[in-house]
ROSE-4610 file (N, C-alpha, C; in Angstrom, 1 decimal, always signed):
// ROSE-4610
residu = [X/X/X/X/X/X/X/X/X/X/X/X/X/X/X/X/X/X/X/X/X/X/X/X/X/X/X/X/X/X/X/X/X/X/X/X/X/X/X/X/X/X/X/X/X/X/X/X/X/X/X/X/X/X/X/X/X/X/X/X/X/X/X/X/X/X/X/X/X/X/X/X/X/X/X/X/X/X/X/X/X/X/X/X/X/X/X/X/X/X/X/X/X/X/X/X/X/X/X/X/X/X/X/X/X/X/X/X/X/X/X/X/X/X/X/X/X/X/X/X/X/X/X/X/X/X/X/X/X/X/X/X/X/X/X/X/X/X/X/X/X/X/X/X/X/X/X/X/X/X/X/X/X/X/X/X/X/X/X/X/X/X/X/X/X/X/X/X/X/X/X/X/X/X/X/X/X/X/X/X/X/X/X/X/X/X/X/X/X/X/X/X/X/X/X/X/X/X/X/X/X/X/X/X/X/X/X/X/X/X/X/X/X/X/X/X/X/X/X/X/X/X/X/X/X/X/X/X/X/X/X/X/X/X/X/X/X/X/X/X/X/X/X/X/X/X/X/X/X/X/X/X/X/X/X/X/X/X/X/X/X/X/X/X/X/X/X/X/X/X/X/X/X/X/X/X/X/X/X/X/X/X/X/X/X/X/X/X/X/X/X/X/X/X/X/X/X/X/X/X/X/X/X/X/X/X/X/X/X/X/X/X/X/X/X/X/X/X/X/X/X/X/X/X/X/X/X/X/X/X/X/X/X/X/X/X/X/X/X/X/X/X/X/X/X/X/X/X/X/X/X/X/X/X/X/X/X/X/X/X/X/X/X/X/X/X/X/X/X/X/X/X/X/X/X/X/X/X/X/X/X/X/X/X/X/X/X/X/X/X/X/X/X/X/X/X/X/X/X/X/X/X/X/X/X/X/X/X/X/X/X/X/X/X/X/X/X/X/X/X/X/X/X/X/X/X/X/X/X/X/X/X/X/X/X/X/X/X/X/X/X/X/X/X/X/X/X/X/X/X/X/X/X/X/X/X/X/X/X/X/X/X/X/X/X/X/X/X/X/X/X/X/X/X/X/X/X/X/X/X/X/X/X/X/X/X/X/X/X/X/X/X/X/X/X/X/X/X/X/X/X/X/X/X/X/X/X/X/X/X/X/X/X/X/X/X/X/X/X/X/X/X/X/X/X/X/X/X/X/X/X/X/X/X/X/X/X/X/X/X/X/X/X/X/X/X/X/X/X/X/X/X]
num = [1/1/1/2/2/2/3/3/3/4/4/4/5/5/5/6/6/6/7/7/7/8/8/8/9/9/9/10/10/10/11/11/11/12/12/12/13/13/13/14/14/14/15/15/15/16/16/16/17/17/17/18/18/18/19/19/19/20/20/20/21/21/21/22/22/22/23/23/23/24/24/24/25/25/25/26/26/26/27/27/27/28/28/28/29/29/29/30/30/30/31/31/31/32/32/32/33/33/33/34/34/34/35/35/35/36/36/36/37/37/37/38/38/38/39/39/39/40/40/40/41/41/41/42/42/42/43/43/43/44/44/44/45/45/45/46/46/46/47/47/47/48/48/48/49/49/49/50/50/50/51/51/51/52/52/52/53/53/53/54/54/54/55/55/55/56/56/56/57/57/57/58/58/58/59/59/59/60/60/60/61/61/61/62/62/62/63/63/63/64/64/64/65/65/65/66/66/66/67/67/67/68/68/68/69/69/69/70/70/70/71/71/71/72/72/72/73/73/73/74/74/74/75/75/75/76/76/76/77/77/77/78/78/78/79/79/79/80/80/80/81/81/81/82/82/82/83/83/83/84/84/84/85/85/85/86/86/86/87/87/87/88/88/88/89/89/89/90/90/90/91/91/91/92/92/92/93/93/93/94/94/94/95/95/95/96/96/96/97/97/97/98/98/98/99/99/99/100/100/100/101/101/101/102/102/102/103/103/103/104/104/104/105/105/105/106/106/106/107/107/107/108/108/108/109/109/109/110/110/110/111/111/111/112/112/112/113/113/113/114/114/114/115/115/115/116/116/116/117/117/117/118/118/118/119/119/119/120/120/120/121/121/121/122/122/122/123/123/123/124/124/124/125/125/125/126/126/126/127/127/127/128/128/128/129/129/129/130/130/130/131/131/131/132/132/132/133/133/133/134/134/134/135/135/135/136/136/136/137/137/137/138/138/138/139/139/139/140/140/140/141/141/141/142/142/142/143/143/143/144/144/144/145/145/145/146/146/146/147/147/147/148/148/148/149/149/149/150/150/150/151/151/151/152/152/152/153/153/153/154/154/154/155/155/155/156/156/156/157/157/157/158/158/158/159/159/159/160/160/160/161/161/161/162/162/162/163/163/163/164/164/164/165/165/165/166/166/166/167/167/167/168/168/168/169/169/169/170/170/170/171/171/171/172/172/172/173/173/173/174/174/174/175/175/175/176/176/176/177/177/177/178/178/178/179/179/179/180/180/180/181/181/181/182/182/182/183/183/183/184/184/184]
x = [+101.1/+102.2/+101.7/+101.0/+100.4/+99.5/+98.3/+97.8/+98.8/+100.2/+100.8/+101.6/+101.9/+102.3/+101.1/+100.1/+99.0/+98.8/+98.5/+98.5/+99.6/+100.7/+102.0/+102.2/+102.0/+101.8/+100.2/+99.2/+98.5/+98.7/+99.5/+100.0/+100.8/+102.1/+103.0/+102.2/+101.5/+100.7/+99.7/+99.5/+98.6/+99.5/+100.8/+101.2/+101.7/+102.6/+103.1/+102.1/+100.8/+99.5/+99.8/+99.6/+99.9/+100.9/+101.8/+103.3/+103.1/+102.4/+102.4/+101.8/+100.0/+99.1/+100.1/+100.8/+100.9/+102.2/+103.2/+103.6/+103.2/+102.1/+101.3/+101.0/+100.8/+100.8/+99.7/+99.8/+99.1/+97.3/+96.7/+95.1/+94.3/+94.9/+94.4/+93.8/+94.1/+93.5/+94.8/+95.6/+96.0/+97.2/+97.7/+99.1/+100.0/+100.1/+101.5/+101.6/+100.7/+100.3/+100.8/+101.3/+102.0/+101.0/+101.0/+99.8/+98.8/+99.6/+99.3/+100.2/+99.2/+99.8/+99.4/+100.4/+99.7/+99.2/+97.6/+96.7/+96.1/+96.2/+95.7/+94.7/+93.7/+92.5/+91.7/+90.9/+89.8/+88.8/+88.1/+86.3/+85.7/+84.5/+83.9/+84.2/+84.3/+85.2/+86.4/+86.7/+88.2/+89.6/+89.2/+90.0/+90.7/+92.6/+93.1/+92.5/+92.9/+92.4/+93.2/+94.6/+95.6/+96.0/+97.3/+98.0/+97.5/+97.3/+96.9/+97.2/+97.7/+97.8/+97.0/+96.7/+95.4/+95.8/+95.0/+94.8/+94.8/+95.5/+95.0/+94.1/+93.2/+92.1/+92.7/+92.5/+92.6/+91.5/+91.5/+90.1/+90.4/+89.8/+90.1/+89.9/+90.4/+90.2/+88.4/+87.7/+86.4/+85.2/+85.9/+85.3/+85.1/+86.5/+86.4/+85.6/+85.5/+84.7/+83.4/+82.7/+81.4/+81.2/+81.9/+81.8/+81.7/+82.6/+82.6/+82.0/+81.2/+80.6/+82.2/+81.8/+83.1/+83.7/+83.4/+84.0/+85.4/+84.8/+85.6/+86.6/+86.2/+86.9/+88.2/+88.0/+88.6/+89.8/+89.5/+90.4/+90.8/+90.4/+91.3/+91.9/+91.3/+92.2/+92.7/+92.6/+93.1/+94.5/+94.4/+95.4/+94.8/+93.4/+92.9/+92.7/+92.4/+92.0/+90.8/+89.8/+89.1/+89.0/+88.0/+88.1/+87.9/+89.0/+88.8/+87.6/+87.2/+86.1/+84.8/+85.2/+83.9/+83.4/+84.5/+84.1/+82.9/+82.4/+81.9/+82.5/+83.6/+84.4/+85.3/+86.0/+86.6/+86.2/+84.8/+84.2/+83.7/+83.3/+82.9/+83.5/+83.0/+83.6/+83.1/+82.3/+81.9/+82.9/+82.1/+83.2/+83.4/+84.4/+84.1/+85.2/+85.5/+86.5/+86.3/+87.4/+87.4/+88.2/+87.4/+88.0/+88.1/+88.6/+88.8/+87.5/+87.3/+86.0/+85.9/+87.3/+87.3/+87.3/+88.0/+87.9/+87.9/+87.2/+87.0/+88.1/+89.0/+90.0/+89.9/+90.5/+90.3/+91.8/+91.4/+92.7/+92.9/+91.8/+92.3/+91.2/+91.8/+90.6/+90.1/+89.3/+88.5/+89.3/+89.8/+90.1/+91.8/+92.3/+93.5/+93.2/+91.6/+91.3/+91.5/+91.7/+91.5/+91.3/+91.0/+90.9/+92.2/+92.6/+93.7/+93.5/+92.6/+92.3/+92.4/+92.9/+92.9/+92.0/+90.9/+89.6/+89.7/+90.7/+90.0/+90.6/+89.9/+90.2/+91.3/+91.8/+93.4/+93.4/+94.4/+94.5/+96.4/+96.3/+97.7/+98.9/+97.5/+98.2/+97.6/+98.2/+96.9/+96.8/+95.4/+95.2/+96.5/+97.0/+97.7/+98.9/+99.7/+101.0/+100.8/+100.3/+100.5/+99.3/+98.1/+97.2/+97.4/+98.3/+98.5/+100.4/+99.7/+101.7/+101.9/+102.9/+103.7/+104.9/+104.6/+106.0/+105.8/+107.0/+107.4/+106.7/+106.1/+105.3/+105.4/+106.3/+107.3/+106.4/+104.7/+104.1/+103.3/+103.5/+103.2/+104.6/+105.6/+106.7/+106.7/+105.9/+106.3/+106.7/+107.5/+107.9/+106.6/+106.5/+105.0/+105.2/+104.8/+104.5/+103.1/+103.1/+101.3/+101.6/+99.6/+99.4/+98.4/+98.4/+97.7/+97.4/+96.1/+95.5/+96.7/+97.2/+98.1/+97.6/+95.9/+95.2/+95.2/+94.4/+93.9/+94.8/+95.4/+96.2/+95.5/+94.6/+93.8/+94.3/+94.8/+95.2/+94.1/+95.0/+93.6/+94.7/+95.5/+95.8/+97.6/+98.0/+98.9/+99.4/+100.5/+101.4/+102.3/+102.0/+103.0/+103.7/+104.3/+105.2/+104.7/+103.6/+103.5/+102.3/+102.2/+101.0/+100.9/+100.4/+100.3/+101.1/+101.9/+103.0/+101.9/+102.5/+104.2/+104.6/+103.9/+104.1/+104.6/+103.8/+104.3/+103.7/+103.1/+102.1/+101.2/+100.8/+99.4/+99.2/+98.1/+97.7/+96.7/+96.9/+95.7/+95.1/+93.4/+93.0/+91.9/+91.6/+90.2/+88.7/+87.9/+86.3/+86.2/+86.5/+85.7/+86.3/+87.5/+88.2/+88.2/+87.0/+87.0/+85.4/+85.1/+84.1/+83.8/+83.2/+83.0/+82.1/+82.9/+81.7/+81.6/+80.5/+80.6/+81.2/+81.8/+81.8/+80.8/+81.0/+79.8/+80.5]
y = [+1.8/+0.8/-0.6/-0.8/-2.5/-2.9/-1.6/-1.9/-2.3/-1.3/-1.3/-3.1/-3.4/-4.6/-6.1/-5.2/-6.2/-6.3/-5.3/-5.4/-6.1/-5.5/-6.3/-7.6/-8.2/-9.9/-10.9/-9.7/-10.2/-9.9/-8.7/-8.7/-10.4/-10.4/-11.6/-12.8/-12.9/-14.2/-14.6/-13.8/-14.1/-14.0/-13.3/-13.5/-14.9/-15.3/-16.2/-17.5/-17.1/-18.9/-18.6/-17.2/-17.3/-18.1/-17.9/-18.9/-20.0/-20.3/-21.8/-22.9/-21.7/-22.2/-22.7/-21.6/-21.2/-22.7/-23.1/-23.9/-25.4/-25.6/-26.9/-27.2/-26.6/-27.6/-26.7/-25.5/-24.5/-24.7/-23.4/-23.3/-24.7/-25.1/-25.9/-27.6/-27.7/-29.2/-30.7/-30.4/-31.4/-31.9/-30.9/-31.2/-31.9/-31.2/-31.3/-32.8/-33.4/-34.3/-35.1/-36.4/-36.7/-37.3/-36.8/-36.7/-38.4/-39.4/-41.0/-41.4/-42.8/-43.3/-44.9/-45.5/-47.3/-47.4/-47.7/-47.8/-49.6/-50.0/-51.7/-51.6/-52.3/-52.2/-53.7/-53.6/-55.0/-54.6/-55.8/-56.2/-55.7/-56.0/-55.5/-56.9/-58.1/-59.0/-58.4/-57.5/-56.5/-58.0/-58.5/-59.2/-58.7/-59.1/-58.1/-58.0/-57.3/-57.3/-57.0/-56.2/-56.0/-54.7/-54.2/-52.9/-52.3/-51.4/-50.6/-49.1/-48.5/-46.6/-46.3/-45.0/-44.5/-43.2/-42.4/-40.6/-40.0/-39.7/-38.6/-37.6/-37.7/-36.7/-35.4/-34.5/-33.4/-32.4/-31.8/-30.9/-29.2/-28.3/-27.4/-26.9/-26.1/-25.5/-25.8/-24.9/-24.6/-25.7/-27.0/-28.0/-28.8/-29.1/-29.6/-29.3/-27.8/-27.7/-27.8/-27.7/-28.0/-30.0/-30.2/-31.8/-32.6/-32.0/-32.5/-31.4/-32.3/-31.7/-30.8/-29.8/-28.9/-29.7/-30.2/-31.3/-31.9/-32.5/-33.4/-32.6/-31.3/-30.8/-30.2/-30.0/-29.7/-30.2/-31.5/-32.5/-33.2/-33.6/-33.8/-33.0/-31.7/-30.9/-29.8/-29.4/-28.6/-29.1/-30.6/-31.6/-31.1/-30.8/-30.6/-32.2/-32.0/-33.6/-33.1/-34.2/-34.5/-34.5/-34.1/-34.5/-36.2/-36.7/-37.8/-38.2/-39.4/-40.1/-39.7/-38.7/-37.9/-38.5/-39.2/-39.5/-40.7/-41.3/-42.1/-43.2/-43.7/-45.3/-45.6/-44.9/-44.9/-46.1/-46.5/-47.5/-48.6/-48.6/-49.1/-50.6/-51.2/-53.1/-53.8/-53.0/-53.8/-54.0/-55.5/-55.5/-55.6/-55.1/-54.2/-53.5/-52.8/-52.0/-50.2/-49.5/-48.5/-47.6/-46.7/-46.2/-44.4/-44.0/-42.5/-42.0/-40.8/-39.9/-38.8/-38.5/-37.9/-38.8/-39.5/-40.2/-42.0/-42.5/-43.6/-45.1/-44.3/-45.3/-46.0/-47.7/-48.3/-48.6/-47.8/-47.4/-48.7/-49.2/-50.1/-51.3/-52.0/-53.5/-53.7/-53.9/-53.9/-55.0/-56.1/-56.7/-56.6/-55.5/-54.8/-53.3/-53.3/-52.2/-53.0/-52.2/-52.1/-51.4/-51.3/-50.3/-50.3/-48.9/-48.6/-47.5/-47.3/-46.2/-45.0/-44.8/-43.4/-42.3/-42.5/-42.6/-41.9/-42.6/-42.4/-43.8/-43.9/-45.7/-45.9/-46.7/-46.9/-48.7/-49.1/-49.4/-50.5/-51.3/-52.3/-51.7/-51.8/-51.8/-51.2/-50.6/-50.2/-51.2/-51.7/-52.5/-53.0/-52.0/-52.1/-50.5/-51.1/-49.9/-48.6/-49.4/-48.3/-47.6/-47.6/-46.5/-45.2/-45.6/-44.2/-43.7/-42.6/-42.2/-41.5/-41.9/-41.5/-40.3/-39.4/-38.1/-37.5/-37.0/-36.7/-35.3/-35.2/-33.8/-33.5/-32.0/-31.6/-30.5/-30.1/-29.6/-29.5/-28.6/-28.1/-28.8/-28.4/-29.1/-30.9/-31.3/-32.8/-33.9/-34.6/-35.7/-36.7/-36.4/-37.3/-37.7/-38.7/-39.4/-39.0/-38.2/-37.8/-39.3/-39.5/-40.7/-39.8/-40.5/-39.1/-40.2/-39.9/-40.9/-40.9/-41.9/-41.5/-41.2/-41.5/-40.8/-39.7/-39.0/-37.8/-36.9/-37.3/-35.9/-36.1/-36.6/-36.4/-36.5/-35.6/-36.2/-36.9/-37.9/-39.0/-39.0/-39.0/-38.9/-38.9/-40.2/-40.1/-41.9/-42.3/-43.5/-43.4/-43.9/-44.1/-45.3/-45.8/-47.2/-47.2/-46.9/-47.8/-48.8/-49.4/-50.1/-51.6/-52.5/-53.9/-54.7/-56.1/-56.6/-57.4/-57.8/-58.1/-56.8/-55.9/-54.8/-53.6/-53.3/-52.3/-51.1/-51.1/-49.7/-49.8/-47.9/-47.9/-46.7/-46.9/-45.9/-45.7/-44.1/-43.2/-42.5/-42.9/-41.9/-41.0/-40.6/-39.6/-40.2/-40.3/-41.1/-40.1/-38.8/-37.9/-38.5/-38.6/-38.7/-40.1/-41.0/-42.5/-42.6/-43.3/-44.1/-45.5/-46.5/-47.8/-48.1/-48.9/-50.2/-51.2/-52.1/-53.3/-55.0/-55.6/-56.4/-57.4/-57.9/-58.4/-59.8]
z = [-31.8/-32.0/-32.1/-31.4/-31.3/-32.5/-33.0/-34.1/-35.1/-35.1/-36.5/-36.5/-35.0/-35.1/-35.3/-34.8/-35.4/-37.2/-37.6/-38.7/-39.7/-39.5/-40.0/-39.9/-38.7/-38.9/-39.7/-39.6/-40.6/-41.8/-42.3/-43.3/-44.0/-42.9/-43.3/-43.4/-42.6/-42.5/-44.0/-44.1/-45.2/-46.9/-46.5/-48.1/-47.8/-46.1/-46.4/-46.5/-46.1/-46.7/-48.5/-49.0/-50.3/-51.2/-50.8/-51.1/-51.0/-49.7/-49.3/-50.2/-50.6/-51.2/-52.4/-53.1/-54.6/-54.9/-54.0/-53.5/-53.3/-52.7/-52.6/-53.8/-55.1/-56.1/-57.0/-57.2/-58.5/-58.1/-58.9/-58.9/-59.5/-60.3/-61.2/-60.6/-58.9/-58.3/-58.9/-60.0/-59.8/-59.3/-58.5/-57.7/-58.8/-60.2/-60.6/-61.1/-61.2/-61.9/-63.3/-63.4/-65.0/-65.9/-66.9/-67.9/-67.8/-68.0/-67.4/-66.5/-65.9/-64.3/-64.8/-63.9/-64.1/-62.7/-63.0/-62.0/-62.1/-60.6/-60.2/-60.8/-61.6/-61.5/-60.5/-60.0/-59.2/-59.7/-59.6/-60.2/-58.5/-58.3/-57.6/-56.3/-56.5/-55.4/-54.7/-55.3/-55.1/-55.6/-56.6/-57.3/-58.1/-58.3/-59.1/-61.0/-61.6/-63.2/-64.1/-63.2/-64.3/-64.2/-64.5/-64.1/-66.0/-65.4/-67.1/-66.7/-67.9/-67.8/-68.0/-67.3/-67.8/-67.4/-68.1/-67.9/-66.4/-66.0/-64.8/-64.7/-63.6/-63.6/-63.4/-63.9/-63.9/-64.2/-62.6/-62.8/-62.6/-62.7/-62.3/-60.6/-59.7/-58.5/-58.9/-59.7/-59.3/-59.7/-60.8/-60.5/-59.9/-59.1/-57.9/-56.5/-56.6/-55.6/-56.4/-57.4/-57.5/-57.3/-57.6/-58.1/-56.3/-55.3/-53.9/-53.1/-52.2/-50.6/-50.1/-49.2/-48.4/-47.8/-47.0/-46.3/-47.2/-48.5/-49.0/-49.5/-50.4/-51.0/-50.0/-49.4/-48.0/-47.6/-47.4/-47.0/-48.3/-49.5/-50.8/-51.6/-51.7/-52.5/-51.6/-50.5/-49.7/-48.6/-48.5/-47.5/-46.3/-45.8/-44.4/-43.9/-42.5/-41.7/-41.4/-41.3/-40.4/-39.3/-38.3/-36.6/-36.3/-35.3/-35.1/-34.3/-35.0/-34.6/-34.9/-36.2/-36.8/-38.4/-38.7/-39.8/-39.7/-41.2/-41.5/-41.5/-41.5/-41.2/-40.6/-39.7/-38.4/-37.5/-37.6/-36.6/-37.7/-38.9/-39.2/-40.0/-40.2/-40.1/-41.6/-42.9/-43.8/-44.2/-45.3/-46.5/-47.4/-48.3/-49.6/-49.6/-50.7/-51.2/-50.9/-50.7/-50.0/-51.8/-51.9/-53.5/-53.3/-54.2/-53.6/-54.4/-53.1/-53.3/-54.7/-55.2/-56.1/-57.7/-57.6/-59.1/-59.5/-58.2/-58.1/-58.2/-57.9/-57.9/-56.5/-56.9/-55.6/-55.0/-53.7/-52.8/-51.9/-51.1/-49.9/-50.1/-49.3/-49.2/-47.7/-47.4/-45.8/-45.0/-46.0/-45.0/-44.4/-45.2/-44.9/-43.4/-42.9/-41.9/-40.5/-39.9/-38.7/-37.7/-36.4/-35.7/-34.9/-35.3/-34.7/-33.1/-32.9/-31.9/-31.9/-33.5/-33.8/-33.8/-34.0/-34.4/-35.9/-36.7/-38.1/-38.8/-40.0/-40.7/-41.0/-40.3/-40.4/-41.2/-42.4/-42.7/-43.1/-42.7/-42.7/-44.4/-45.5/-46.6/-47.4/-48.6/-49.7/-50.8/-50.8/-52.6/-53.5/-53.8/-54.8/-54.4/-54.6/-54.1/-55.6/-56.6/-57.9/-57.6/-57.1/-56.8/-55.8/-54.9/-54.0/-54.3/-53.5/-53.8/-52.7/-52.3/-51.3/-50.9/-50.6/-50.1/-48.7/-48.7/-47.4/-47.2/-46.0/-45.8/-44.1/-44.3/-42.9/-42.4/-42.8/-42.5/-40.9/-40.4/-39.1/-37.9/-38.3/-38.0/-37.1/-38.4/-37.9/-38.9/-39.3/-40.1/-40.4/-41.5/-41.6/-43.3/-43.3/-45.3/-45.5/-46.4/-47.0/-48.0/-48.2/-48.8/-50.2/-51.0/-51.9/-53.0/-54.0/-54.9/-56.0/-56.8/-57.8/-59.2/-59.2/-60.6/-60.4/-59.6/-59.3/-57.9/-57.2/-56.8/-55.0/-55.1/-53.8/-52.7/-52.0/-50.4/-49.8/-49.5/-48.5/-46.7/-46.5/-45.4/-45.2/-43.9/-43.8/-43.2/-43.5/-43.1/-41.9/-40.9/-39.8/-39.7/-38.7/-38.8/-37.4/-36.8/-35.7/-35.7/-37.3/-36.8/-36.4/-36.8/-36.3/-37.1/-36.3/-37.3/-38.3/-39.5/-39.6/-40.7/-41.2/-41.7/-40.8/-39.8/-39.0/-39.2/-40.5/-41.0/-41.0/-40.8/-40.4/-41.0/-42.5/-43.3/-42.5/-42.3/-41.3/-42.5/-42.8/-44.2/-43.1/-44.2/-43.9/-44.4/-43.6/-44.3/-45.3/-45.6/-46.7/-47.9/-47.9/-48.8/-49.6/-48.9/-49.2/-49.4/-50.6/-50.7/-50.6/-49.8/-49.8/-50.6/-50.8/-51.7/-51.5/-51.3/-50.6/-51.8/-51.3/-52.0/-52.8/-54.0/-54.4/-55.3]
């Protein structure tokens, strides 16, 4: 009797991650994606340049995982986290522009970081509001805003409202999910 109830919940369990998966947004990596997006562009000063459309990346499941380390793929195309205080910029203070790890778009500006004691890079504001996108995500039963690249689809983390005034928010990303660049 116990096997047959063991078995039966790994049964359910695993068609219902199937749903879930099939639900998060198809095989294909680009979470449902509209064919063009108006993306900020900045020079390497992280100076603005001008709102322009451009193409959405769109890759396949199995490009994506060739193109990113597990880690990253992990946490951008899968919506995994990080362990806090494990990443690469969690602690760290340069300055320079923070751009997403998958299709190089520039998401945040350094001098928008701070340390929030989360131990992952928590940020006041993003660059430009047209680079990320924002929806509601009631996953693992808690009220949370996923923050996600708006070229490319990437989950980079999450938005709370407890951060420092006069905004109040505090974009929690993931270091995998971000590349720095230093300003020049």
């Amino acid at each position: 009797m116990v096997r047959r109830v063991f078995l039966g919940l790994t049964l359910a369990g695993t068609a219902g991650w199937g749903v879930w998966e099939r639900l998060r947004g198809g095989d294909d990596g680009s979470r449902q994606l509209p064919a063009k997006v108006r993306i900020a562009g900045f020079d390497a000063a992280g100076r603005p340049t001008g709102v322009t459309e451009m193409a959405t990346v769109r890759r396949t499941d199995a490009e994506w995982k060739a193109s990113l380390a597990v880690d990253q793929y992990m946490v951008t195309r899968r919506g995994d986290t990080e362990l806090a205080y494990a990443g690469e910029y969690w602690n760290f203070d340069g300055d320079g522009l923070y751009r997403c790890v998958c299709c190089g778009t520039v998401l945040f500006d350094s001098r928008s970081k701070y340390h929030s004691g989360t131990g992952w890079p928590s940020f006041t504001e993003p660059i430009a509001k047209e680079n990320v996108a924002e929806a509601p995500d009631n996953s693992f039963g808690m009220g949370r805003t996923e923050v996600s690249c708006r070229r490319c689809g990437a989950h980079l983390g999450h938005v709370f409202d407890d951060g420092p005034p006069p905004g109040g928010l505090r974009y929690c990303m993931n270091s995998v999910a971000l590349k720095f660049t230093p300003r020049s």
